[in-house]
N, CA, C and O atoms as a CHARMM CRD file, in Angstrom:
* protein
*
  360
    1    1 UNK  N    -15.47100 -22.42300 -21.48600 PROA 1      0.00000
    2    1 UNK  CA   -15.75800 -21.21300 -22.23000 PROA 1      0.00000
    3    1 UNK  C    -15.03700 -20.03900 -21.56600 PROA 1      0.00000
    4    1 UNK  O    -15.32900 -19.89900 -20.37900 PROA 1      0.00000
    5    2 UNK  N    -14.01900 -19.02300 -22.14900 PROA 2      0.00000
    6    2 UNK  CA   -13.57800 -18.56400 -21.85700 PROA 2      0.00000
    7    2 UNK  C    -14.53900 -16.85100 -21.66300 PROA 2      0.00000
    8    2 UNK  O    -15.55400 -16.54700 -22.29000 PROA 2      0.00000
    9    3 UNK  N    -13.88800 -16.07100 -20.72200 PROA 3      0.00000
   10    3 UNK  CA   -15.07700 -14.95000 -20.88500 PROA 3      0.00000
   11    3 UNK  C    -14.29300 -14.06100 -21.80800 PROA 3      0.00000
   12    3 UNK  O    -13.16300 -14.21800 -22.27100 PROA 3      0.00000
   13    4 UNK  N    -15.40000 -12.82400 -22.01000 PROA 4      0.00000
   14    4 UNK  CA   -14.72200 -12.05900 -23.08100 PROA 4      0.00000
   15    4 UNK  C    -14.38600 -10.82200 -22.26900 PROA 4      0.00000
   16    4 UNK  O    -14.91500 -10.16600 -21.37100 PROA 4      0.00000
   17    5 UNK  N    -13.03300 -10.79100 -23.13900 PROA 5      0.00000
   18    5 UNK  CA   -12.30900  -9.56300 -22.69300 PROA 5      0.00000
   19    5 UNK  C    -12.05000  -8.75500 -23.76000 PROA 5      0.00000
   20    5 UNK  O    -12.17100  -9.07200 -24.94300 PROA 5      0.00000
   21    6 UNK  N    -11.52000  -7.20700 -23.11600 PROA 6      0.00000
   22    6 UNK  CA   -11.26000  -6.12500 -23.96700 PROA 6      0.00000
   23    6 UNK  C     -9.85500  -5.50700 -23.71000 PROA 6      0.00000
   24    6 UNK  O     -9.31900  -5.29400 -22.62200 PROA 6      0.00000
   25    7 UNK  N     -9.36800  -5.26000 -25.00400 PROA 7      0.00000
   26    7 UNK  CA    -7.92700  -4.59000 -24.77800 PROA 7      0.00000
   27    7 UNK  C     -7.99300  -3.38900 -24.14800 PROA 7      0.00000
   28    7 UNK  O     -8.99000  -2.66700 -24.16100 PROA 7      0.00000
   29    8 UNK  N     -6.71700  -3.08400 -23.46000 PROA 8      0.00000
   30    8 UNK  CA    -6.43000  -2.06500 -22.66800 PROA 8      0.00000
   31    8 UNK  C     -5.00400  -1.14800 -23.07200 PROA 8      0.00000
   32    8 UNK  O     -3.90100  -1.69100 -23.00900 PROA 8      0.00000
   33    9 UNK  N     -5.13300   0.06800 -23.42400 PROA 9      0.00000
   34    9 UNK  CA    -3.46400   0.12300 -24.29800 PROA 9      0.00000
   35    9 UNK  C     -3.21000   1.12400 -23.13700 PROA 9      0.00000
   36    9 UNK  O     -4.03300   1.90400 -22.65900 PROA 9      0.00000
   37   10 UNK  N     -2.01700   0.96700 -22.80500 PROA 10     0.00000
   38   10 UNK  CA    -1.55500   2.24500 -21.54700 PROA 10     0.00000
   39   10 UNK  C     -0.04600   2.71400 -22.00900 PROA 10     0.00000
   40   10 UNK  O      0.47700   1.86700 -22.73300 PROA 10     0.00000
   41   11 UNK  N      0.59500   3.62000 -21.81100 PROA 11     0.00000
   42   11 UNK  CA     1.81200   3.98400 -21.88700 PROA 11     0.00000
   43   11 UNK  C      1.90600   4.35200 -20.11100 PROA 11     0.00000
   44   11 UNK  O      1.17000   4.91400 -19.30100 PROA 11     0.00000
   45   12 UNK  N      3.07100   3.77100 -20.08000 PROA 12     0.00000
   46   12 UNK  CA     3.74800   3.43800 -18.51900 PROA 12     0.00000
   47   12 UNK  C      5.12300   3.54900 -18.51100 PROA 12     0.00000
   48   12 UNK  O      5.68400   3.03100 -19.47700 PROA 12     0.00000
   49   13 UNK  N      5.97300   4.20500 -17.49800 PROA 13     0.00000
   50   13 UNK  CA     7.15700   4.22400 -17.23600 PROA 13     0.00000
   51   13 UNK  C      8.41700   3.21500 -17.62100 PROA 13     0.00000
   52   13 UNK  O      7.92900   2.18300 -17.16100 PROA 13     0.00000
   53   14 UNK  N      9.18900   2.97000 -17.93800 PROA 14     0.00000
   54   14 UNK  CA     9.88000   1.79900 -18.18900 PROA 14     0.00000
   55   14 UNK  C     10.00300   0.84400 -16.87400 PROA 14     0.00000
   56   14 UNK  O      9.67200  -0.30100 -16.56300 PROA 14     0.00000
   57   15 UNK  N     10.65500   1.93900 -16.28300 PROA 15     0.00000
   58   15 UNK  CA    11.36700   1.29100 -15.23900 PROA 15     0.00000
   59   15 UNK  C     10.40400   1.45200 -13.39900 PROA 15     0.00000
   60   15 UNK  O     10.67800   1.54500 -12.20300 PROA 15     0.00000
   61   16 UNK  N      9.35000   1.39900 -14.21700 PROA 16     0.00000
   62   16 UNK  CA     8.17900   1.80600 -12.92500 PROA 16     0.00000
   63   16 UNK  C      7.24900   0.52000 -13.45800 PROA 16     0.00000
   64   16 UNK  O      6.39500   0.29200 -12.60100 PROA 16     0.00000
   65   17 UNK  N      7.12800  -0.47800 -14.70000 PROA 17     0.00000
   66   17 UNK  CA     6.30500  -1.02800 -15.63000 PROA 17     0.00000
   67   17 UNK  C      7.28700  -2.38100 -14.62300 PROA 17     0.00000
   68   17 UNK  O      6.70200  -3.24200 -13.96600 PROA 17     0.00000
   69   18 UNK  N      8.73600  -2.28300 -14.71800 PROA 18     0.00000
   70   18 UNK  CA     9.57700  -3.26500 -14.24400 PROA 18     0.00000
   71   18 UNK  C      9.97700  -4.19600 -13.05100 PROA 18     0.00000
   72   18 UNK  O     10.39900  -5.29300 -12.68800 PROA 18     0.00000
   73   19 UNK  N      9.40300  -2.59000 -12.61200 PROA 19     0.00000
   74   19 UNK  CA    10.04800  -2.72000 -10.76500 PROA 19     0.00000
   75   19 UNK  C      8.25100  -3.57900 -10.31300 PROA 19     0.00000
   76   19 UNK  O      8.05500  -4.59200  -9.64100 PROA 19     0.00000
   77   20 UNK  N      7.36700  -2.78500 -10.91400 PROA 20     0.00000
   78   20 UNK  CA     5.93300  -3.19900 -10.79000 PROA 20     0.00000
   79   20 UNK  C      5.29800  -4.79000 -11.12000 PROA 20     0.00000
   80   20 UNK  O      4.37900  -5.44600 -10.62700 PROA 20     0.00000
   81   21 UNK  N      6.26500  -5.02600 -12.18400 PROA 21     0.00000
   82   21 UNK  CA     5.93700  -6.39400 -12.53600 PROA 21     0.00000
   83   21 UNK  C      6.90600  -7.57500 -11.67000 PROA 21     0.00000
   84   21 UNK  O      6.68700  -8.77600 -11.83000 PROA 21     0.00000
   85   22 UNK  N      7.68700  -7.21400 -11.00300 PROA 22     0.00000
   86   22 UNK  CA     8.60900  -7.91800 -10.49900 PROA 22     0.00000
   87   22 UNK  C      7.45300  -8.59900  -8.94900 PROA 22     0.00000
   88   22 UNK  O      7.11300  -9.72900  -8.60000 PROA 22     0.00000
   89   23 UNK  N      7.15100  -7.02700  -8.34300 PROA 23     0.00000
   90   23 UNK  CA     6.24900  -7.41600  -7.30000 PROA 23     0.00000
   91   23 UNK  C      5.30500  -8.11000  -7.39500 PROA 23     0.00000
   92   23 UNK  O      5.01900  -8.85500  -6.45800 PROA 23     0.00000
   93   24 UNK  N      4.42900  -8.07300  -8.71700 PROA 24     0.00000
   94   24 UNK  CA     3.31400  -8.82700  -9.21600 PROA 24     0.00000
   95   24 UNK  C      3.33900 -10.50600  -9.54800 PROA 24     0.00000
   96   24 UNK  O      2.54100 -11.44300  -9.56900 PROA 24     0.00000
   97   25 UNK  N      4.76400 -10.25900  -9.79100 PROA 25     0.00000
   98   25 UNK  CA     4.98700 -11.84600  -9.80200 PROA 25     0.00000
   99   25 UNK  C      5.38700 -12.94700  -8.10300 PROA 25     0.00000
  100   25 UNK  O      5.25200 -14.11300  -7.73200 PROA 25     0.00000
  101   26 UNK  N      5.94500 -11.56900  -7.52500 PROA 26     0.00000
  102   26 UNK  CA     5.77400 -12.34300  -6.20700 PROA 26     0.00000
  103   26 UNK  C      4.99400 -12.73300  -5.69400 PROA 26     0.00000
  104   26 UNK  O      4.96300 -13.53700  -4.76200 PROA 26     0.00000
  105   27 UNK  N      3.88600 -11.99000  -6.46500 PROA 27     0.00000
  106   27 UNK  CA     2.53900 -11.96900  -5.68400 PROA 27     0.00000
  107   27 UNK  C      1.67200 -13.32200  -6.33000 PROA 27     0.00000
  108   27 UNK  O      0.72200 -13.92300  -5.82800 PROA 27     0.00000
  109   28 UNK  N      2.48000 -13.59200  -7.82700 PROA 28     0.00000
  110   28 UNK  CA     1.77400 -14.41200  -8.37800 PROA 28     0.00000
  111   28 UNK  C      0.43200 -13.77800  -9.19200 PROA 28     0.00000
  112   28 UNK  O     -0.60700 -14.34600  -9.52500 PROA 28     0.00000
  113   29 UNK  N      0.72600 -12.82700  -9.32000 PROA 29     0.00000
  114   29 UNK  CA    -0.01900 -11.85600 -10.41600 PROA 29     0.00000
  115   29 UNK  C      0.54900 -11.37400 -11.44000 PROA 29     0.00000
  116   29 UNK  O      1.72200 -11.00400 -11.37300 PROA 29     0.00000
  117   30 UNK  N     -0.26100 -11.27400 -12.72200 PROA 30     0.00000
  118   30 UNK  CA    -0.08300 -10.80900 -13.73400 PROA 30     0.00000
  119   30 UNK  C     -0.36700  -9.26800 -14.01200 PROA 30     0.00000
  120   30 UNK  O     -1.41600  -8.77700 -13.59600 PROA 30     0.00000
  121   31 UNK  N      0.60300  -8.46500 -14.74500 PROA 31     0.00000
  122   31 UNK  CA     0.25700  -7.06900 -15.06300 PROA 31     0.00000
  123   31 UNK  C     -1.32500  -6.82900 -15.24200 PROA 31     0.00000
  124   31 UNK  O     -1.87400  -5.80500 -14.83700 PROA 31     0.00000
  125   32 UNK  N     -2.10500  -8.04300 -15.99000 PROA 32     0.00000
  126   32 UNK  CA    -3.58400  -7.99000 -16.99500 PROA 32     0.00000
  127   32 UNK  C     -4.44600  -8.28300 -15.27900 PROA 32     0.00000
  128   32 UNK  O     -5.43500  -7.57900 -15.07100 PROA 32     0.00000
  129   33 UNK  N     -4.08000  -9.16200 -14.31000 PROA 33     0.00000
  130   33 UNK  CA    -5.05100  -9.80100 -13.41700 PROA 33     0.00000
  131   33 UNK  C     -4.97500  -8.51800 -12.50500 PROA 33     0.00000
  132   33 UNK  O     -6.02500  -7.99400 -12.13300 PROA 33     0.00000
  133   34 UNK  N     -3.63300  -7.95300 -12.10300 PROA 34     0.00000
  134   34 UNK  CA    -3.50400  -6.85400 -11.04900 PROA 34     0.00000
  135   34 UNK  C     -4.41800  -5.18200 -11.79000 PROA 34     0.00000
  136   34 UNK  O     -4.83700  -4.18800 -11.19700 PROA 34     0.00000
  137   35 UNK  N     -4.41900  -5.48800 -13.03600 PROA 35     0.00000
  138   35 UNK  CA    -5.37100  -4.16500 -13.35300 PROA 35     0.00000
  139   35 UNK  C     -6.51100  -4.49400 -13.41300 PROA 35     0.00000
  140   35 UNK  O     -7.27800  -3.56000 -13.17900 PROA 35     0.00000
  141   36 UNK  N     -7.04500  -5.56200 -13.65900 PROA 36     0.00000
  142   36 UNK  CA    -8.48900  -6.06300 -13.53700 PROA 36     0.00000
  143   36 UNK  C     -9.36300  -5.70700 -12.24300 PROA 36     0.00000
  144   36 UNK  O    -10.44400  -5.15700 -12.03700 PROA 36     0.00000
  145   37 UNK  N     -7.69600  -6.67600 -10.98000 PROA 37     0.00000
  146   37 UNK  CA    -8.71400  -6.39400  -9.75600 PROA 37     0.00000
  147   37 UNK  C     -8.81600  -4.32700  -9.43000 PROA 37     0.00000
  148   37 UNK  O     -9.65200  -3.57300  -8.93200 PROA 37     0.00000
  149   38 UNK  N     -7.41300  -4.16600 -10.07400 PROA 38     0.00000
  150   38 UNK  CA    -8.09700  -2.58000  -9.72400 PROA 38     0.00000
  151   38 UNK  C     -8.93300  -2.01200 -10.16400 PROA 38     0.00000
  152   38 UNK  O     -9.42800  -1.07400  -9.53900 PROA 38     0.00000
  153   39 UNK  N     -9.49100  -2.46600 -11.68300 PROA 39     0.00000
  154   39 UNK  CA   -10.52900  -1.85900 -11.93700 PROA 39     0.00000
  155   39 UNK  C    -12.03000  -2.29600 -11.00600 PROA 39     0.00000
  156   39 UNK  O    -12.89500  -1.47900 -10.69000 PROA 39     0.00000
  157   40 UNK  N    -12.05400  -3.70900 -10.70000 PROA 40     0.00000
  158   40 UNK  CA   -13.07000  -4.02500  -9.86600 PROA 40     0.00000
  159   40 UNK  C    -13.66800  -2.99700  -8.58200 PROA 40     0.00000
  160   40 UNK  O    -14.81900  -2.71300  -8.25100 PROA 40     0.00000
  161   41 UNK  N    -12.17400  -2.54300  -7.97300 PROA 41     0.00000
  162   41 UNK  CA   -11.91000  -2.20000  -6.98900 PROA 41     0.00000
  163   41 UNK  C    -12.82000  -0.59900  -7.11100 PROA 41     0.00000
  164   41 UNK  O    -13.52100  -0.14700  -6.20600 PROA 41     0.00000
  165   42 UNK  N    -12.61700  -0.02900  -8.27400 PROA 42     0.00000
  166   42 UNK  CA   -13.31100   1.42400  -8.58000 PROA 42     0.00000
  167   42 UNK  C    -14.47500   0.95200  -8.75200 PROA 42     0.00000
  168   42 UNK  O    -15.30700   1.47100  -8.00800 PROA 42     0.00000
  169   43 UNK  N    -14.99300  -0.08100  -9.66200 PROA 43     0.00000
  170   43 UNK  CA   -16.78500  -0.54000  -9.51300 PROA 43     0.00000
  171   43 UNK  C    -16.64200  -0.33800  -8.60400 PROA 43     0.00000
  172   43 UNK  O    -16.89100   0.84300  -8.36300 PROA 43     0.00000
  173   44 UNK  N    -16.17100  -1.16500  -7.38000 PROA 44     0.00000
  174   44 UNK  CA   -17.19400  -2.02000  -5.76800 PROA 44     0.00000
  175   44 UNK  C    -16.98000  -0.05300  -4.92200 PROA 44     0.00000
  176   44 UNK  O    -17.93400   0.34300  -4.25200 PROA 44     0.00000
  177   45 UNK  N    -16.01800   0.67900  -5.05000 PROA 45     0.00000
  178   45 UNK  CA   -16.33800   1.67300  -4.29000 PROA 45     0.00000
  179   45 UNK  C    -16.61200   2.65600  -5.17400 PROA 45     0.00000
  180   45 UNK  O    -16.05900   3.73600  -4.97100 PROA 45     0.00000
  181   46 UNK  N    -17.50000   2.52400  -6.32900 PROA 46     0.00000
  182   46 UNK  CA   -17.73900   3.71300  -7.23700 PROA 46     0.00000
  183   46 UNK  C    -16.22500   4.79700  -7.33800 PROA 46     0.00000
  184   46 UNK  O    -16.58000   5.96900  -7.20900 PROA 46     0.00000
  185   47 UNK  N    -15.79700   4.76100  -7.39100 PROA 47     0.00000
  186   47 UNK  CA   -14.31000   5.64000  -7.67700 PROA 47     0.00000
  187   47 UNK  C    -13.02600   5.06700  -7.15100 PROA 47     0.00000
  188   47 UNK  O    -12.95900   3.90000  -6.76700 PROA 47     0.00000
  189   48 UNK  N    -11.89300   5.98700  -7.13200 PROA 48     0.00000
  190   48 UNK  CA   -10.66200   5.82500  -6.78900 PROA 48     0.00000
  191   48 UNK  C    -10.64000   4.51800  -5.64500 PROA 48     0.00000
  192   48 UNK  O    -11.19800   4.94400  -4.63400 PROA 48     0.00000
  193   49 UNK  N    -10.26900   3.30900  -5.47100 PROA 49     0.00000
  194   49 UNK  CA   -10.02200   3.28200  -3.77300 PROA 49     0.00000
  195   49 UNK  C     -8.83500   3.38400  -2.93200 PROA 49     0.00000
  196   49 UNK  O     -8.46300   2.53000  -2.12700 PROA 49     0.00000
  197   50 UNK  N     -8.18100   4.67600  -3.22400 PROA 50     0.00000
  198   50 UNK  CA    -7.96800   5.28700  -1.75800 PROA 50     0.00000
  199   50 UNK  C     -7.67400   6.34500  -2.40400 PROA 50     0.00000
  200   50 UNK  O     -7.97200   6.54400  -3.58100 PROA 50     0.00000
  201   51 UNK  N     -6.73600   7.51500  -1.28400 PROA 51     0.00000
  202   51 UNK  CA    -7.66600   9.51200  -1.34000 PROA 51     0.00000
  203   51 UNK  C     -6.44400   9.30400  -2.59700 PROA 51     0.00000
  204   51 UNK  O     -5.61300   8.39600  -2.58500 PROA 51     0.00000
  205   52 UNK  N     -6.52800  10.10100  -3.39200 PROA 52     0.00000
  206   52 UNK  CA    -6.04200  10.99500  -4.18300 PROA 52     0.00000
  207   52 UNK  C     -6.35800  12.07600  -4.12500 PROA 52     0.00000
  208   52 UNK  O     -7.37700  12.53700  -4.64000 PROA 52     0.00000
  209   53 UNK  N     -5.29300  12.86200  -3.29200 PROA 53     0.00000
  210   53 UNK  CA    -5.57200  14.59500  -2.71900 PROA 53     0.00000
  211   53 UNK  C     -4.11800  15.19400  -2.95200 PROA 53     0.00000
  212   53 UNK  O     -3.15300  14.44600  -3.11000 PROA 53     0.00000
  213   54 UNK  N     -3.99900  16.67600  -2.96700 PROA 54     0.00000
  214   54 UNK  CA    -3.00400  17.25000  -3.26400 PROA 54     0.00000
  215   54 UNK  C     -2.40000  17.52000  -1.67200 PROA 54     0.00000
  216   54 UNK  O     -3.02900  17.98700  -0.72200 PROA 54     0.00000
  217   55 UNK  N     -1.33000  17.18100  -1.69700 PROA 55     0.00000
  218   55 UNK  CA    -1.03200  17.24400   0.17000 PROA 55     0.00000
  219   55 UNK  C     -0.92200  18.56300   0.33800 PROA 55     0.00000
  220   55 UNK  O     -0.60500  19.41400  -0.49300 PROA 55     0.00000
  221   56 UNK  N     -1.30400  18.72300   1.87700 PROA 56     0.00000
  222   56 UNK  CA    -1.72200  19.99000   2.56900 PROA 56     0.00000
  223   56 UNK  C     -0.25000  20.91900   2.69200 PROA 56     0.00000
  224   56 UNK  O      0.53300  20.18000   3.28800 PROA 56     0.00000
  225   57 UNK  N      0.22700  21.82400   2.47200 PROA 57     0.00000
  226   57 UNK  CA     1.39200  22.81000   2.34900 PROA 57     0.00000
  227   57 UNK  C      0.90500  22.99700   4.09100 PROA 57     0.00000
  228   57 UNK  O     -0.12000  22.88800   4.76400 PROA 57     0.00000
  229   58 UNK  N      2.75300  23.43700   4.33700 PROA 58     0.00000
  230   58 UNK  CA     2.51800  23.62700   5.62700 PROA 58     0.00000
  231   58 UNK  C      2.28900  25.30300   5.90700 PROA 58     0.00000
  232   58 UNK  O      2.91800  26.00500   5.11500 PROA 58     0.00000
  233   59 UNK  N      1.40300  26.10200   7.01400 PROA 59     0.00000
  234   59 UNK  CA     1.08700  27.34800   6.90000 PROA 59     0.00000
  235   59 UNK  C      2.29100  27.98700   7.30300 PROA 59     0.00000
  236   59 UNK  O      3.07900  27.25600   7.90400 PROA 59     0.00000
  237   60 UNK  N      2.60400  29.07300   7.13700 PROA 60     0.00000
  238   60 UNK  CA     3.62800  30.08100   7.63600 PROA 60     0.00000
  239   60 UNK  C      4.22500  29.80700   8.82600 PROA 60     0.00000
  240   60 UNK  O      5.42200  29.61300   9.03500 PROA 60     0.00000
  241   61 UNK  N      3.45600  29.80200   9.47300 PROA 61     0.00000
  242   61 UNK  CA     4.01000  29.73300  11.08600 PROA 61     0.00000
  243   61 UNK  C      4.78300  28.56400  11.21000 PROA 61     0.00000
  244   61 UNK  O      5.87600  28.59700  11.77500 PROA 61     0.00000
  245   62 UNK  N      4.14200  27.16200  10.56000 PROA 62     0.00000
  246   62 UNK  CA     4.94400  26.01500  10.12700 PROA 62     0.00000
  247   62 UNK  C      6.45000  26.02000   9.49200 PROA 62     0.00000
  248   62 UNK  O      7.43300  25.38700   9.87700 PROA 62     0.00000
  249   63 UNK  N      6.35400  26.71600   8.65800 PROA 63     0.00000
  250   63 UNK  CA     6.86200  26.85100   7.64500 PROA 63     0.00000
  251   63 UNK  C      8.81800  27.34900   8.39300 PROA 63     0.00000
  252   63 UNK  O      9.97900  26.96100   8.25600 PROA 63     0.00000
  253   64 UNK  N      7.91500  28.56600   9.27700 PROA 64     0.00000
  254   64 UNK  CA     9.10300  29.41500   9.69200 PROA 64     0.00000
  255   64 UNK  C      9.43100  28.14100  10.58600 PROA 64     0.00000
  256   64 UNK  O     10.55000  27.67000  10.38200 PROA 64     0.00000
  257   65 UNK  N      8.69100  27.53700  11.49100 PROA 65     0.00000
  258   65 UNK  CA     9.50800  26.63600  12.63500 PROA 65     0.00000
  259   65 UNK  C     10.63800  25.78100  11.82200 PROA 65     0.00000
  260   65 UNK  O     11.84600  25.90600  12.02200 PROA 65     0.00000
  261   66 UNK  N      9.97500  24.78000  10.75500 PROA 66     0.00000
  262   66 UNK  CA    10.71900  23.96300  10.14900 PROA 66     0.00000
  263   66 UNK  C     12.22700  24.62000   9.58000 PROA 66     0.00000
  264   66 UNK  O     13.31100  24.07500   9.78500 PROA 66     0.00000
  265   67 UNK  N     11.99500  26.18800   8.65900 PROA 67     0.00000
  266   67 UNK  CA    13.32100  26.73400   8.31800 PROA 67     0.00000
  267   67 UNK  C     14.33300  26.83000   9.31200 PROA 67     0.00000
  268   67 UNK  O     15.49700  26.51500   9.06300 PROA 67     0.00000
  269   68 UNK  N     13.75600  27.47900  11.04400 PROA 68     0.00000
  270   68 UNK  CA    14.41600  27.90600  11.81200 PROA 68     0.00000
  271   68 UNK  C     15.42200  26.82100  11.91200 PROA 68     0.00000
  272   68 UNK  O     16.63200  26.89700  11.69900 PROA 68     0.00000
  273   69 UNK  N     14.46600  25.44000  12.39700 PROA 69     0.00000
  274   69 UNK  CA    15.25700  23.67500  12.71200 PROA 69     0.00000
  275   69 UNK  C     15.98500  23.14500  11.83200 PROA 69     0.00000
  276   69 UNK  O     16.73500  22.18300  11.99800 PROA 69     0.00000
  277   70 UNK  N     15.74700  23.92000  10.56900 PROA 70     0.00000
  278   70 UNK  CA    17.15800  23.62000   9.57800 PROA 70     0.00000
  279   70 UNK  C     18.54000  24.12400   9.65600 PROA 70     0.00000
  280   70 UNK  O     19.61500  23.55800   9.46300 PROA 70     0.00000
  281   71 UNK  N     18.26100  25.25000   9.96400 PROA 71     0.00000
  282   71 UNK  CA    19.37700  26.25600  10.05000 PROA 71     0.00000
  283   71 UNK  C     19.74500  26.12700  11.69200 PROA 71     0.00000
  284   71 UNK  O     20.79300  26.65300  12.06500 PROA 71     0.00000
  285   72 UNK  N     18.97600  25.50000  12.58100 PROA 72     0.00000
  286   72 UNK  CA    20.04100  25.01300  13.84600 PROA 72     0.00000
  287   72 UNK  C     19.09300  25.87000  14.75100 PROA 72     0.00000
  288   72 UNK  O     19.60000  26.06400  15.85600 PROA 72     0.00000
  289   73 UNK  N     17.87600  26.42700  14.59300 PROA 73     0.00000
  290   73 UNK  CA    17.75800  27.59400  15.25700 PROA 73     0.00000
  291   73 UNK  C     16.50000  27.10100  16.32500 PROA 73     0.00000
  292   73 UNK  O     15.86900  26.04700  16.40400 PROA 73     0.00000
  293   74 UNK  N     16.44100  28.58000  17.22400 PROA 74     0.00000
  294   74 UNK  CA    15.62300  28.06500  18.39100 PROA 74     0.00000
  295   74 UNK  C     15.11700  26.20100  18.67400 PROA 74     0.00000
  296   74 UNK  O     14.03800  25.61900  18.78000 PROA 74     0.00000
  297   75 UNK  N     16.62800  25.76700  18.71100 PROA 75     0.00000
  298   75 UNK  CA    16.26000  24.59800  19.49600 PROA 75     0.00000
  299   75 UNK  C     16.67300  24.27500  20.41300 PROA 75     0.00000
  300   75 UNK  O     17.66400  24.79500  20.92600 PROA 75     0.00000
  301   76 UNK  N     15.67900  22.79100  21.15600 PROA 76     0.00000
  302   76 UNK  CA    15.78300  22.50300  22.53700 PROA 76     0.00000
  303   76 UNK  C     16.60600  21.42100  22.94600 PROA 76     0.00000
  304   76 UNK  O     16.50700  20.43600  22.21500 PROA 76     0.00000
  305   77 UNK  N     17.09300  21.35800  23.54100 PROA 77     0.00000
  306   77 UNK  CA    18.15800  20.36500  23.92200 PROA 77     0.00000
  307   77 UNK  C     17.82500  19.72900  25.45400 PROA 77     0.00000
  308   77 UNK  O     17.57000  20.49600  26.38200 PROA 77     0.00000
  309   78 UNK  N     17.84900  18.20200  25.64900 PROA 78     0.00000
  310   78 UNK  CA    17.83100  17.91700  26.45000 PROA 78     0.00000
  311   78 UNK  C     18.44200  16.18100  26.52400 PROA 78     0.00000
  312   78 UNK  O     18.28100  15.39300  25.59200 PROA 78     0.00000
  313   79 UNK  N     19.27800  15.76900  28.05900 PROA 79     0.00000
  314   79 UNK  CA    19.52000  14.69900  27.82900 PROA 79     0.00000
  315   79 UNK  C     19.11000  13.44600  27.72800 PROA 79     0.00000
  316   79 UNK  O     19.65600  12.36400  27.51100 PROA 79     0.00000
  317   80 UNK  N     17.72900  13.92400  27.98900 PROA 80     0.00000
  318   80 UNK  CA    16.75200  12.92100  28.08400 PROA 80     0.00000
  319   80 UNK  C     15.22800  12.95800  28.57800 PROA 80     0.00000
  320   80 UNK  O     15.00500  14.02300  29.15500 PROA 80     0.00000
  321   81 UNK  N     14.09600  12.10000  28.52200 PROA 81     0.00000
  322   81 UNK  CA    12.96900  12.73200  28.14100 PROA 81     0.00000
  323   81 UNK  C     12.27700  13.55700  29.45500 PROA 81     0.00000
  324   81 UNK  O     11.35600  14.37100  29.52200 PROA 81     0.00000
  325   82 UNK  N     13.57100  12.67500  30.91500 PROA 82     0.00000
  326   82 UNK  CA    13.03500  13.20100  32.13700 PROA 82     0.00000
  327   82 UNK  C     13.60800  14.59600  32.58800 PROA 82     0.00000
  328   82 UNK  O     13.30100  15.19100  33.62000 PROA 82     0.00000
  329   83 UNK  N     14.64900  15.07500  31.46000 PROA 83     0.00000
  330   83 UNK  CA    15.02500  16.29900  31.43200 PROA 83     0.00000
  331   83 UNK  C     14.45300  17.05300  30.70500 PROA 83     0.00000
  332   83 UNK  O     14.23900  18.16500  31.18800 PROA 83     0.00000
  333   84 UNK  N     14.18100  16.91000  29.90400 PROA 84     0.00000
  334   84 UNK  CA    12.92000  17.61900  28.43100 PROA 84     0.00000
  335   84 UNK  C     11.55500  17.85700  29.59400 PROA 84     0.00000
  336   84 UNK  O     11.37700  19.04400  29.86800 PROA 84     0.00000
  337   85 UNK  N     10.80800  17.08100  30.13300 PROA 85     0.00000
  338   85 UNK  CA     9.90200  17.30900  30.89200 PROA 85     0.00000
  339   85 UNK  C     10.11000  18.06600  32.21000 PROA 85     0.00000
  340   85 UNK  O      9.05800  18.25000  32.82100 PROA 85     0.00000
  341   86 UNK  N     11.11400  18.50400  32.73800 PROA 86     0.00000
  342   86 UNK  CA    11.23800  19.26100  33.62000 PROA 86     0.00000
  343   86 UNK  C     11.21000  20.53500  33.08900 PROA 86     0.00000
  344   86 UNK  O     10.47100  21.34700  33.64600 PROA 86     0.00000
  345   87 UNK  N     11.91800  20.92000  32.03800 PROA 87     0.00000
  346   87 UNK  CA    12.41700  21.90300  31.40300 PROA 87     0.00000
  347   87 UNK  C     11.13000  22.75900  30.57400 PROA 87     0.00000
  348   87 UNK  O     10.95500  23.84700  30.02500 PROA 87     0.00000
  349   88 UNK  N     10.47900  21.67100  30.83500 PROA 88     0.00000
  350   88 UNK  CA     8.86800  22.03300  30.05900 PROA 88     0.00000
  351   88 UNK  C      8.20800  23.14100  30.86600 PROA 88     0.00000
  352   88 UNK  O      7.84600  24.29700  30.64800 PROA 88     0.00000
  353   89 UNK  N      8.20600  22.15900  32.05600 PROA 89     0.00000
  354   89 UNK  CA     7.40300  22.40800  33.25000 PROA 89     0.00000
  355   89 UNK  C      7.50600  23.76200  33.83200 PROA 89     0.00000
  356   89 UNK  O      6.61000  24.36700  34.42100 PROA 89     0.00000
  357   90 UNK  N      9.30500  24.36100  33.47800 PROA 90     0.00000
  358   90 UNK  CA     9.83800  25.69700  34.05800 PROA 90     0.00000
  359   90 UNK  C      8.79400  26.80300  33.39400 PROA 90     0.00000
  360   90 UNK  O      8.92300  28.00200  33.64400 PROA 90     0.00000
């Protein structure tokens, strides 16, 4: 006896639907079995399982270091890590 199932209609990337099913088959999974277990996966931890968060922007002060290290600026040079650590130390 087979169990009963329900359709699922999604619109998905072409070439994200492709690259996705390729892995699934390595895996020996099907597009229908790999969304199943993800849906399981939101039952067993009541929501998402893992973070879906908007990543943290870096603050100003960040911000300026990273521009400076683009543009070549206030950096440190050393030939190596037992020279970097002396140079610290000054």
């Amino acid at each position: 006896m087979t169990a009963k199932t329900d359709v699922l209609r999604v619109r998905i990337a072409p070439e994200l639907k492709k690259s996705v099913k390729e892995i699934l088959e390595k895996l020996g999974l099907s597009p229908s079995e790999a969304i199943s277990m993800y849906f399981r996966q939101i039952e067993m931890e009541q929501g998402i399982p893992f973070d879906v968060k908007i990543p943290k922007i870096p603050n100003r002060e960040t911000r300026k270091v990273i521009d400076d290290a683009l543009k070549g600026k206030n950096i440190h040079y050393a030939k190596d890590t037992k020279e970097l650590f002396e140079q610290l130390e000054k």
